[in-house]
VOGU-3710 file (C-alpha; in Angstrom, 3 decimals, decimal comma):
1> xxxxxxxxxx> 10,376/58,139/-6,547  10,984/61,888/-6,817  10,876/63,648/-9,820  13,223/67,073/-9,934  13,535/69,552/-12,604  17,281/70,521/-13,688  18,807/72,014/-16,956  15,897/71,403/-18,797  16,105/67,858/-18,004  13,799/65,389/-15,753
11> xxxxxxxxxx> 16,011/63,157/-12,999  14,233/60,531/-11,817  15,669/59,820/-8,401  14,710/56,917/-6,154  15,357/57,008/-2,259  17,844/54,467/-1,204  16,461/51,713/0,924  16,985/52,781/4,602  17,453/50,467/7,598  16,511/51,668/11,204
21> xxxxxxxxxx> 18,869/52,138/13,970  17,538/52,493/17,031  18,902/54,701/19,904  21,069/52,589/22,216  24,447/52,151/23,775  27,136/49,696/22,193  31,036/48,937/22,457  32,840/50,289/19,799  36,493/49,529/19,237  38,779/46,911/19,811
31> xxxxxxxxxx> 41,483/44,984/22,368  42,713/42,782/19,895  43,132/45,375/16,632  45,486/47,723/15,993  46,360/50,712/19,167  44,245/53,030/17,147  40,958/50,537/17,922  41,697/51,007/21,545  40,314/51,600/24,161  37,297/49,651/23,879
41> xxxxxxxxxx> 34,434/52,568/24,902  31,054/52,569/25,718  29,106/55,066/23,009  25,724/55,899/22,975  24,111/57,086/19,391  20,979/58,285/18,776  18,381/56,509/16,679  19,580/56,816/12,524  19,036/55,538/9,539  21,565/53,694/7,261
51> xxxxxxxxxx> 21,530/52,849/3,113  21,161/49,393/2,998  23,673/49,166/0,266  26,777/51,248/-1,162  25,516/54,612/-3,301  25,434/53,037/-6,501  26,610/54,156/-10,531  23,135/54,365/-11,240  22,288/56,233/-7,840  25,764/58,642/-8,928
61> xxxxxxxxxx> 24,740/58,934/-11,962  21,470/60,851/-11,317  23,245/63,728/-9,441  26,005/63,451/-12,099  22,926/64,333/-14,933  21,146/66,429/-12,711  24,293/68,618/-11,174  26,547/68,871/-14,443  29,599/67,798/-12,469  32,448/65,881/-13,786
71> xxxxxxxxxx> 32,199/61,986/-13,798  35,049/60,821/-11,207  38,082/58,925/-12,404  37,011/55,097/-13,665  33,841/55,955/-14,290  34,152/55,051/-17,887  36,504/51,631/-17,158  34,441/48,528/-17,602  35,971/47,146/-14,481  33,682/49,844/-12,762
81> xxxxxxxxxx> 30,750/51,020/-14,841  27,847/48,615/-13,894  25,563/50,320/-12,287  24,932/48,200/-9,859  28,395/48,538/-8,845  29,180/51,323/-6,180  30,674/54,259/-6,941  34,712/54,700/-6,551  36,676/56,977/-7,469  35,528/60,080/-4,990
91> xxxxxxxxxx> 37,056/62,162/-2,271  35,304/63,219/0,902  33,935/66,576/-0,849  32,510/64,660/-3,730  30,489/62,100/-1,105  29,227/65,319/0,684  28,369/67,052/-2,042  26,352/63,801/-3,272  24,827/63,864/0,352  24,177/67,899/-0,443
101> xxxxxxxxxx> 22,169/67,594/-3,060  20,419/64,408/-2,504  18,678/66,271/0,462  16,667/69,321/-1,294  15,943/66,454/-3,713  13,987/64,143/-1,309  13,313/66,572/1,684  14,886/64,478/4,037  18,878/64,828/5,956  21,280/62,532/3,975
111> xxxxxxxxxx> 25,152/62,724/4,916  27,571/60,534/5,695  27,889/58,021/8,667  30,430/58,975/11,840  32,522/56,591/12,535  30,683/55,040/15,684  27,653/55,051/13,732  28,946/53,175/11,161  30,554/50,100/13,807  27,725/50,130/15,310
121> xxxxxxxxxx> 25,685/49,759/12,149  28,071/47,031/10,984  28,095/44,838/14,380  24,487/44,473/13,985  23,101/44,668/17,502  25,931/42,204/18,646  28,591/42,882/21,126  32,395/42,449/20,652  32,180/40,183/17,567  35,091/40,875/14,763
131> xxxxxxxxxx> 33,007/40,309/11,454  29,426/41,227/10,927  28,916/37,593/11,172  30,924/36,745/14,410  34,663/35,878/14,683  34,995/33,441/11,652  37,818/34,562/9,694  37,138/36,447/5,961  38,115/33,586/3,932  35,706/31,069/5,362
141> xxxxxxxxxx> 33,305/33,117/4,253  31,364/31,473/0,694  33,062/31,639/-2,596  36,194/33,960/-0,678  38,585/33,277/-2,884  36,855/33,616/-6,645  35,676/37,134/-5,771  36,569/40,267/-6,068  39,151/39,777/-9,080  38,852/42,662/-11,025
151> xxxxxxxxxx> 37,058/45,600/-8,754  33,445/45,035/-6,815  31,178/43,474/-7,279  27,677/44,809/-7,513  25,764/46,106/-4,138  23,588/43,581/-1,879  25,311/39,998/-3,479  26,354/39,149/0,001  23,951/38,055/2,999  23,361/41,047/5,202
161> xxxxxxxxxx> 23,968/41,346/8,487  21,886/41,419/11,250  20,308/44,678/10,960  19,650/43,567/7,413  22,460/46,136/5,717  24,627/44,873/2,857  28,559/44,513/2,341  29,385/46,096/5,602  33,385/45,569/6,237  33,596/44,695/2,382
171> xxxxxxxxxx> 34,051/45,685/-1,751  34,713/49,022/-1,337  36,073/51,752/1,826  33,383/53,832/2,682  33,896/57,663/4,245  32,838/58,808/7,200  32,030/62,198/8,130  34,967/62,572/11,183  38,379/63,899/10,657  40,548/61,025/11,725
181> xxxxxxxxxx> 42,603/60,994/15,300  44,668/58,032/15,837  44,225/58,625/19,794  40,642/59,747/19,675  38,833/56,950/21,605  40,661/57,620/24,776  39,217/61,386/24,562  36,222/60,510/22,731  32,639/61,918/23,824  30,220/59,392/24,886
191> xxxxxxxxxx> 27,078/60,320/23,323  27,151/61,033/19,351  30,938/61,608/18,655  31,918/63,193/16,081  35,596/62,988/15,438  38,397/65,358/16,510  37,216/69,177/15,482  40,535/69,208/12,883  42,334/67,413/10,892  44,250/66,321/7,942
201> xxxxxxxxxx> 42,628/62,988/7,133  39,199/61,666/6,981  38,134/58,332/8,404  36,886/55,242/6,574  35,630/52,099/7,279  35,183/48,779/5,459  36,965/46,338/3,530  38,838/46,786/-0,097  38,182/44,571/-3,370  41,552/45,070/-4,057
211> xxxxxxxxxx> 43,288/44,617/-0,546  45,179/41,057/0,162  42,708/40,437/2,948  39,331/41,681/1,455  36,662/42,000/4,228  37,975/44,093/7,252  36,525/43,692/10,953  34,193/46,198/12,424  36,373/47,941/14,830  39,250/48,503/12,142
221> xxxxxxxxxx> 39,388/51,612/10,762  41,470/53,558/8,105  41,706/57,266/6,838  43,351/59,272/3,980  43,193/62,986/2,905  39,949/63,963/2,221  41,023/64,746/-2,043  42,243/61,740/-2,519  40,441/59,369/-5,018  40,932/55,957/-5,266
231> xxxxxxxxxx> 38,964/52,845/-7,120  38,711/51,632/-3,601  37,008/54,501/-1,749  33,152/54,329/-2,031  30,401/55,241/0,643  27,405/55,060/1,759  24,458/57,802/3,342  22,507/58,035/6,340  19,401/59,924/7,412  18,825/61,282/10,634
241> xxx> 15,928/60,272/12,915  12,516/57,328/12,300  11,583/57,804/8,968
//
């Protein structure tokens, strides 16, 4: 736990629980998504480390008390306030500020996942599966269709995947750090890409409590303007290098 001084006030701020990635090469995309999956791509990241779970209310709320800034829309709505819950409600600049501060606070890098970092985070180590827990459709998945009713649910109730990392491809959209290109993969870099240099919409990843098909497969991805916020649209950090 790290202790920071701020307005007078002691924060109390706990590290999120990080899971290893090793370096390595993996196929990211998709031949039987949508065009904007394809082409399927060999990518090779460098070793990072991802949150185990979706930044939390109670995770929020410490920069929140420490930072002075505004609570984001539903904060307040009981559909939304546990705080084991993630976070909705944020654009892109509120994520990266989160990932600003949180930094300085702990002395290590925290931002937000690329894109290919977080597929290959979410396959697991596996190759070409859809899910996080092979090709099984969403809805045979336990206790499918009683959740999710109301917003999502609180962080880590589903089994992890392989790499042990919680509600990958579900409860909430998480941002990425890459400006969104539809037609990217078929000019995309083969070690560590980033995204197009411009753009007009950022890139998420993951399922949607509220969507009619609630857990999304690995490959799929989705993007909106980076200052939009929506009780959807959640994330989660990463750290750069072992720890």
């Amino acid at each position: 736990m790290v202790r920071h001084e701020s307005n007078a006030c002691r924060v109390s701020i706990t590290e999120p629980l990080l899971i290893q990635i090793g370096a390595g090469w993996f196929s990211m995309g998709s031949d039987v998504g949508q065009s904007v999956e394809s082409p399927v791509h060999r990518v090779w990241l460098d070793s990072f480390a991802m949150a185990a779970t979706q930044v939390t209310i109670e995770e929020y709320a410490w920069f929140l008390d420490a930072t002075g800034n505004v609570p984001p829309p539903y904060w307040s709505d009981p559909n939304f306030s546990h705080p084991q819950q993630p976070v909705v409600g944020l654009s892109w600049f509120d994520a990266v500020a989160y990932c600003e501060w949180l930094s300085p606070m702990t002395g290590s890098h925290y931002r937000l996942p690329t894109e290919a970092e977080w597929e290959r985070a979410a396959r697991g180590g596996a190759e070409r599966m859809l899910f996080p827990w092979g090709d099984d459709p969403p809805f045979s998945r336990p206790a499918y269709h009683t959740r999710w009713k109301s917003g999502p649910e609180p962080v880590g109730q589903s089994q992890p995947n392989a790499f042990g990392l919680f509600d990958m491809c579900e409860n909430v959209h998480e941002w990425c750090s890459d400006w969104y290109g539809p037609d990217y993969y078929a000019i995309s870099s083969d070690r560590n890409p980033q995204g197009p240099e411009e753009g007009k919409r950022k890139a998420s990843r993951g399922g949607s409590w509220r969507h009619q098909i609630k857990i999304s497969r690995c490959s799929a991805r989705s993007s909106i303007p980076p200052e939009f916020k929506y009780a959807d649209y959640g994330f989660r950090v990463v750290c750069d290098g072992a720890r």
